[in-house]
MIMIMI-469655 format. One record per residue (C-alpha): x, y, z; residue in three letters. Coordinates in pm, whole numbers, plus 32768, in hexadecimal, padded with zeros to 4 digits. Example, Ala and Ser with C-alpha at 12.3 -4.5 7.8 and 13.67 -1.06 7.14 Angstrom:
<rs>
84CE7E3E830Cala/85577F9682CAser/
</rs>
This chain:
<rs>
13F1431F968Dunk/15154411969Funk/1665440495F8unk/17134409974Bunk/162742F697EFunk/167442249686unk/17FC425C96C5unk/17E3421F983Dunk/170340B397F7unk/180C406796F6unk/192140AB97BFunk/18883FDB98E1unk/18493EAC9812unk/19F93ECB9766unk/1A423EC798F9unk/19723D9E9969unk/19E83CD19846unk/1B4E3D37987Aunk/1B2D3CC999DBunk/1A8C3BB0993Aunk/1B953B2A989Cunk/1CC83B7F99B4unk/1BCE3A849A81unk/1BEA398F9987unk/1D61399C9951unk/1DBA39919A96unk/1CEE38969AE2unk/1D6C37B999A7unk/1ED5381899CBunk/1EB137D39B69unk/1E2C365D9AF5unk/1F3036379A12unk/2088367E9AC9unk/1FAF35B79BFDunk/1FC0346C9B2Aunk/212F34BC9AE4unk/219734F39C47unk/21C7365A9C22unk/214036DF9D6Bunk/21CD38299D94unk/2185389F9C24unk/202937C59C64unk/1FD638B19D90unk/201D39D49CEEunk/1F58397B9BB3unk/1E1939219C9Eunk/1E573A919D6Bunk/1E353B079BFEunk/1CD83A579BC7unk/1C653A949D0Cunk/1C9B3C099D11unk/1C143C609BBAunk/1B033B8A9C27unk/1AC83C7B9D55unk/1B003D9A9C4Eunk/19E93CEA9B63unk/18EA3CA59C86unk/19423E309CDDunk/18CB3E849B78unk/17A83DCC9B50unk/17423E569CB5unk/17683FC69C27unk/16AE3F869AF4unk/
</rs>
């Protein structure tokens, strides 16, 4: 295996669990302001989950 294909695989796995975790927290943080009757700052937290999702499933799709 090359040094570049070791950096790029590396790289690709930081991304995915980045994207990983954006999902998560916006998911969490949507939840949370939902069961306090936030719904604006709920919304926005859920666009936040639902586009790193996108960004995650784009990721995984590359790899």
């Amino acid at each position: 295996m090359t040094e570049h294909h070791e950096k790029k695989n590396k790289s690709n796995k930081s991304e995915i669990l980045t994207h990983l975790l954006w999902t998560a927290f916006g998911i969490i943080g949507g939840l949370d302001y939902f069961s306090k009757a936030e719904y604006l700052i709920c919304g926005i937290m859920f666009l936040i989950g639902i586009l790193s999702a996108y960004k995650l499933f784009k990721a995984i799709v590359k790899k």
